[in-house]
C-alpha positions as CSV (number, residue, x, y, z in Angstrom):
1,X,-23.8,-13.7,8.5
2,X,-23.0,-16.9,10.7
3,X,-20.9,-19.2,9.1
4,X,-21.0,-21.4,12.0
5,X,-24.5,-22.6,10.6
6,X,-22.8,-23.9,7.3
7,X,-26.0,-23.5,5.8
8,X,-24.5,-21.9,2.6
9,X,-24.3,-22.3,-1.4
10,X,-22.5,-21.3,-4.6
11,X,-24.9,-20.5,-7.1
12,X,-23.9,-20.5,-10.6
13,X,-24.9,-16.7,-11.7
14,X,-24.1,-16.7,-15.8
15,X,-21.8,-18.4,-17.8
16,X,-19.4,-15.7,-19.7
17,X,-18.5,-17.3,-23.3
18,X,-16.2,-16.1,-25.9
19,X,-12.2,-17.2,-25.5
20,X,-11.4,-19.8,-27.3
21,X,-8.5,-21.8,-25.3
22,X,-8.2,-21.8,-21.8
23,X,-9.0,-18.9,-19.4
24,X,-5.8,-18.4,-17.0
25,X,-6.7,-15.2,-15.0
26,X,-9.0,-12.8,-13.3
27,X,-9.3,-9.5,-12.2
28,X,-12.1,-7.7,-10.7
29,X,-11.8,-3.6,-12.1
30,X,-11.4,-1.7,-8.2
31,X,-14.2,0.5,-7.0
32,X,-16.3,-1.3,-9.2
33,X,-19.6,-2.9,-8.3
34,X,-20.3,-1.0,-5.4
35,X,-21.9,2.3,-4.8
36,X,-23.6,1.9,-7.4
37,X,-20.9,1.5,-9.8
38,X,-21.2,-1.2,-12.4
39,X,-18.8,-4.5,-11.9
40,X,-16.0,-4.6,-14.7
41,X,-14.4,-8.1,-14.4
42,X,-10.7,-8.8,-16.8
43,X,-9.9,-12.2,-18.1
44,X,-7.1,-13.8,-20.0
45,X,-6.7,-16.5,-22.2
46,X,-4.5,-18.6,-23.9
47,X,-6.1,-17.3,-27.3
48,X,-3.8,-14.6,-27.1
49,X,-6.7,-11.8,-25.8
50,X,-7.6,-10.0,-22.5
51,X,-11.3,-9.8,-22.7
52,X,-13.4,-7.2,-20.2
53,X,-16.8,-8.0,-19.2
54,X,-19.5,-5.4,-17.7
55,X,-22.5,-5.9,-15.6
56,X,-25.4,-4.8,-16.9
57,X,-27.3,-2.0,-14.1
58,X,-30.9,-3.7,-15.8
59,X,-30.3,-6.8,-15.8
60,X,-27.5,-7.7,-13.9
61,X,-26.1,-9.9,-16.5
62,X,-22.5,-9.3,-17.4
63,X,-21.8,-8.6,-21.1
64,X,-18.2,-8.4,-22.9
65,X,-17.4,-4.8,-23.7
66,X,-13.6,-5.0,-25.5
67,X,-11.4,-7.8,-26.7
68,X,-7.9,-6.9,-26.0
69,X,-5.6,-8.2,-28.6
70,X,-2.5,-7.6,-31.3
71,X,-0.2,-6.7,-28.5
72,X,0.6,-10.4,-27.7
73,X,1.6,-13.3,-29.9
74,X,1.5,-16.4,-27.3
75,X,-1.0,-17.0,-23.9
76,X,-1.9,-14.2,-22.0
77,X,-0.9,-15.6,-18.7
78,X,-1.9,-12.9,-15.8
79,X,-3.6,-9.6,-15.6
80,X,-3.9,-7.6,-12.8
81,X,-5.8,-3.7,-12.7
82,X,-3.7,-0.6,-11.2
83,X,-5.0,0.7,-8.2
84,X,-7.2,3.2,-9.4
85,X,-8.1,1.1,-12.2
86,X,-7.4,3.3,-15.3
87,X,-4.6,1.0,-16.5
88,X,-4.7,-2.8,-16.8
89,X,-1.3,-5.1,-16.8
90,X,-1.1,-8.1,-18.8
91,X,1.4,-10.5,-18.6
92,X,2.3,-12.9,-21.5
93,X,4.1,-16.8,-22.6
94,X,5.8,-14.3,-25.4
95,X,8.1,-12.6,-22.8
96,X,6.6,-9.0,-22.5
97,X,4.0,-7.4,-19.9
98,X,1.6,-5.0,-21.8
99,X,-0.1,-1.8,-20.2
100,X,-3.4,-0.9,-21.4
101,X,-5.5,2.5,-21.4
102,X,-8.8,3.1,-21.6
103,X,-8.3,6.4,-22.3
104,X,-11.7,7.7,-23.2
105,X,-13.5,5.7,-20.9
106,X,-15.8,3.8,-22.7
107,X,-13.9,0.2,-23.0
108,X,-12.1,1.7,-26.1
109,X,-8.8,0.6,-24.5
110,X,-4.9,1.5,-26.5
111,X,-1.6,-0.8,-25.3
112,X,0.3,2.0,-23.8
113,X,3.7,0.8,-23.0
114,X,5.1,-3.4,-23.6
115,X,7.9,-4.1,-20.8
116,X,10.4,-6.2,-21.8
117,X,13.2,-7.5,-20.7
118,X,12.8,-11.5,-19.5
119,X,13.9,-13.8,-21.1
120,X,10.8,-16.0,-21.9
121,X,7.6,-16.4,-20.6
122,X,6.5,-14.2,-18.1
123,X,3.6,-16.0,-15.7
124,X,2.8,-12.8,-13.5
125,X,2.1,-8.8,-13.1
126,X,1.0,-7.2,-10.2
127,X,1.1,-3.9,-9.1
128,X,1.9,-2.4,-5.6
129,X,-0.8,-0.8,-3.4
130,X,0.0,3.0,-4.7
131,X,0.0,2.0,-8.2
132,X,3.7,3.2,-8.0
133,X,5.3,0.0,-9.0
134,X,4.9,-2.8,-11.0
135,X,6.2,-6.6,-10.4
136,X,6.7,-9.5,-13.4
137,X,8.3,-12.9,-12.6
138,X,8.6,-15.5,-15.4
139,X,10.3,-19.0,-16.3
140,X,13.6,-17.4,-16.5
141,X,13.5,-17.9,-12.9
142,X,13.4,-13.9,-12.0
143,X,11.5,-11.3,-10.2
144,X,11.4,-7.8,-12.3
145,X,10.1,-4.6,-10.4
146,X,9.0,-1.7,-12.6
147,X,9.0,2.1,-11.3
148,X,6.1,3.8,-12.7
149,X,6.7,7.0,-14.6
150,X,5.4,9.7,-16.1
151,X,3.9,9.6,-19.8
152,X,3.5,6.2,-19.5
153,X,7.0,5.3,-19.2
154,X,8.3,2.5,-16.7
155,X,12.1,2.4,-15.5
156,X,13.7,-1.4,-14.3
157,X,14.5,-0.5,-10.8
158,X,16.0,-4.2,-10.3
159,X,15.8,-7.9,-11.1
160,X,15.4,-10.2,-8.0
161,X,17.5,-13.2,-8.2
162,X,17.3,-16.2,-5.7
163,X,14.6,-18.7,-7.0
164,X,15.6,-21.7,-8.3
165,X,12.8,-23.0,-10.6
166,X,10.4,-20.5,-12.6
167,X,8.9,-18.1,-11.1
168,X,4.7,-18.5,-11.6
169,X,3.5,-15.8,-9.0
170,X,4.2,-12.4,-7.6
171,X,1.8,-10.8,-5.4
172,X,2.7,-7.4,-3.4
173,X,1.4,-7.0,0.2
174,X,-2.0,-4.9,0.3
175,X,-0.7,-2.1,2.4
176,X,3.1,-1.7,2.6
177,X,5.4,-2.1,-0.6
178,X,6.6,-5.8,0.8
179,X,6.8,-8.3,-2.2
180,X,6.4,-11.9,-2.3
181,X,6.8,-14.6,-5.1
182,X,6.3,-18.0,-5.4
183,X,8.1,-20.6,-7.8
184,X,8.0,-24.2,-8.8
185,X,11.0,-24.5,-6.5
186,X,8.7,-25.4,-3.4
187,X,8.9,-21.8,-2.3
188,X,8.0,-18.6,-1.3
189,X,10.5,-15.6,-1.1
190,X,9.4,-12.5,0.8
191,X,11.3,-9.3,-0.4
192,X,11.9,-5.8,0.5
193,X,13.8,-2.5,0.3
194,X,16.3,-1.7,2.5
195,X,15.8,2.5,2.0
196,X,18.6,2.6,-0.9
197,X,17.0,1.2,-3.2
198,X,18.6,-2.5,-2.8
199,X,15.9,-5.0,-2.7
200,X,16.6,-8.4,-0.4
201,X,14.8,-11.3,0.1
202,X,14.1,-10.9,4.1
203,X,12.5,-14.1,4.4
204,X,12.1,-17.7,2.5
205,X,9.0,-19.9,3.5
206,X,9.4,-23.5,2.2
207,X,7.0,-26.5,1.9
208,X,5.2,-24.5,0.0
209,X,4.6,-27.1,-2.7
210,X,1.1,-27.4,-4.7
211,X,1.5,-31.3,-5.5
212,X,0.6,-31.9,-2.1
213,X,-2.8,-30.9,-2.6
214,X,-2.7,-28.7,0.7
215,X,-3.5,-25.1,1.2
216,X,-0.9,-23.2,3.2
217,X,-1.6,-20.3,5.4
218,X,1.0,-18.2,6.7
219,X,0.8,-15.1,9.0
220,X,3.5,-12.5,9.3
221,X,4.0,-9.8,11.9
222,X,4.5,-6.8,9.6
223,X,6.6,-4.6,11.9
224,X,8.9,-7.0,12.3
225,X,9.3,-7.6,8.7
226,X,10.0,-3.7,8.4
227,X,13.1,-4.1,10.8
228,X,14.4,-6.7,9.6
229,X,12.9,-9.9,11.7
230,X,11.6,-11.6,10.4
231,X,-4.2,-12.2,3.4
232,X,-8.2,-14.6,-2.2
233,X,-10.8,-14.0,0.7
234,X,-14.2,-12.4,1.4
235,X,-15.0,-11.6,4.9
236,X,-12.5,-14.5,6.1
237,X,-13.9,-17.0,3.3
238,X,-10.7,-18.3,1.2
239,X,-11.6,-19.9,-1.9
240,X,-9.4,-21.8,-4.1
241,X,-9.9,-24.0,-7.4
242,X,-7.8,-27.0,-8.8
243,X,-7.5,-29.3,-11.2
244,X,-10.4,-31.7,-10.0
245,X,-12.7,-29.3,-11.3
246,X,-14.0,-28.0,-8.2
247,X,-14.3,-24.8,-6.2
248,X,-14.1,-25.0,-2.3
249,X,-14.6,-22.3,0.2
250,X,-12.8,-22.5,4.1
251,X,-13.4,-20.4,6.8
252,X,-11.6,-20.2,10.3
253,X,-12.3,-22.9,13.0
254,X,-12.5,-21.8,16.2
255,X,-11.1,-25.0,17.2
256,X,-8.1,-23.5,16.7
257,X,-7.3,-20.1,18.5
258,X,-4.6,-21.6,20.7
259,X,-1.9,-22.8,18.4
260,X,-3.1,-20.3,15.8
261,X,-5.6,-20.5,13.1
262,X,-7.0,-23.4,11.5
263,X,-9.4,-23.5,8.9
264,X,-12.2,-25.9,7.8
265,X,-13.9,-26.9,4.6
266,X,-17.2,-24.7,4.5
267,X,-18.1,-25.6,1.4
268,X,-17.2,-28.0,-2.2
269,X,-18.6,-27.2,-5.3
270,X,-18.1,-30.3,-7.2
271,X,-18.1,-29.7,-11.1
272,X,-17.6,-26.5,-11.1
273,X,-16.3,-26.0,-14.3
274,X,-16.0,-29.3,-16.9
275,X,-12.0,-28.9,-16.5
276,X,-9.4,-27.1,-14.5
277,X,-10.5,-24.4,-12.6
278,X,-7.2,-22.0,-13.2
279,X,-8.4,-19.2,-11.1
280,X,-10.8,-17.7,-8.5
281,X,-11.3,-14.5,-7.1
282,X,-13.8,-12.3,-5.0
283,X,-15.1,-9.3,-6.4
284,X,-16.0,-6.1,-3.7
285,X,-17.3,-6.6,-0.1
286,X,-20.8,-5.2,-1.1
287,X,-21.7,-8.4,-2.8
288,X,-21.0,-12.1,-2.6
289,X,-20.0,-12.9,-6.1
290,X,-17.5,-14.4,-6.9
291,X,-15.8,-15.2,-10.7
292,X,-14.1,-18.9,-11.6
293,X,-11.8,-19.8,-14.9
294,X,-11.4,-22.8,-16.2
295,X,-9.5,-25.2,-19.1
296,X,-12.7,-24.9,-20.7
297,X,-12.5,-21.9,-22.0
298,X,-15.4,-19.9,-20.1
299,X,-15.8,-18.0,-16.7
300,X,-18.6,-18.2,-14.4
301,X,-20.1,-15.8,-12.2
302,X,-20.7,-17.4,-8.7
303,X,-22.9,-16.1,-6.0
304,X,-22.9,-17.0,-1.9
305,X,-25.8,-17.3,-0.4
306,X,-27.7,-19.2,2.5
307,X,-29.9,-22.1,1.5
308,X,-33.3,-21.9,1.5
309,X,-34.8,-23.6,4.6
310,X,-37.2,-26.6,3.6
311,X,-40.4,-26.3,5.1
């Protein structure tokens, strides 16, 4: 696909009803939607539920399967699947991260475990890339890392201290167990182990504030970061959402290979949603769809594709 030609759209696919206050996250299910492997999408809502949604084989449509709920009393801020996508995270305004089981493997999911141990509202749950630990952050203005055990047991290995303002994000590197998190302090605090079990924040990128209305990209040499020194995409296409309602898409100019990348707007779609859009994300790399929530209580199922030339 040349994206050069910026001859693209975002189709709107289905509209996927049923919260009933404002959808905050997404999470597509891994190893789903490809390989013949029906797509399993999670979202979260400030009506207190996790909802999962499966794409029909027949029709393609995607169709809620379970509604997640009882195990939290306030907005269910975050969710994020494990790795090998039997267990699914949620993180919640009532202070506790909740892990969930489908056991029998037919959407009939059981809250396995509730983590607790910040002080209010937690904003974030991610898991690392071996499904071997778990990171929260909330408004108490820490960053909690989980060991995962057996029996569905989960062991505080530490609580990272150094942010200033609540903590909204955490998001673990794809490949090595590097953490970062990102707080209404204007920054971003990279952290790591240093091989007994101490945890330090190696590195602290500022300007990192949203109110700008800028996107920030950073790079980062990885072996450096391991010594001590120191990518929501598809194919190279970030997308982001805001509060104007809109999704955009930016790709990598080539204009700028000498002083590093730069990236251009490929594509605005205005009105995306009729408020906020809270959260994008890319599902697998078999197929460009990608899913949107929004303020108005709904997520939408987006597809890229290249215009139709007019003949």
């Amino acid at each position: 696909m040349n994206l050069a030609d910026e001859n693209f759209e975002l189709r709107e696919v289905q509209r996927l009803e049923g919260h009933t206050d404002k959808v905050w996250g997404l999470a597509w299910k891994p190893a789903t939607g490809v390989n013949g492997i029906p797509a399993v999408l999670a979202s979260c809502s400030g009506d207190k539920t996790i909802r999962v949604w499966e794409q029909s084989p027949a029709t393609g449509s995607f169709h809620c399967k379970a509604v997640l709920e009882d195990a939290h009393t306030r907005t269910v801020r975050s969710c994020a699947w494990s790795p090998c996508g039997k267990l699914l995270a949620t993180a919640s305004f009532d202070a506790t991260t909740a892990i969930w089981e489908d056991a029998g493997g037919d959407f009939d999911f059981v809250c396995v475990s509730t983590l607790e141990g910040h002080e209010n509202e937690v904003k974030s749950v991610s898991w690392n890339a071996s499904g071997s630990r778990i990171a929260t952050c909330a408004r108490d203005k820490t960053v909690w890392i989980w060991e995962v055990l057996p029996h569905n047991e989960y062991d505080n290995l530490t609580v990272l201290q150094g942010h200033t303002q609540d903590v909204k994000m955490v998001q673990w590197h794809p490949s090595v167990d590097i953490l970062f998190s990102c707080s209404y302090d204007n920054t971003i605090k990279v952290w790591a182990e240093d091989g007994d079990d101490d945890w330090h924040c190696i590195q602290t990128l500022d300007e990192s504030s949203s109110d700008d209305l800028t996107i920030k990209i950073w790079g980062a040499d990885i072996m450096k970061m391991h010594s001590g020194d120191g990518n929501a995409d598809w194919d190279g296409i970030i997308s982001t959402g805001a509060a104007d309602d809109a999704i955009r898409l930016f790709v990598e100019s080539e204009d700028g290979l000498v002083d590093g990348p730069k990236y251009k707007l490929l594509l605005k779609k205005e009105k995306a949603h009729d408020m906020d859009v809270n959260a994008v994300q890319w599902s697998s790399m078999e197929h460009k769809r990608l899913a949107s929530a929004s303020d108005d209580g709904t997520v939408k199922i987006w597809e890229f594709i290249q215009k139709k030339l007019q003949l």
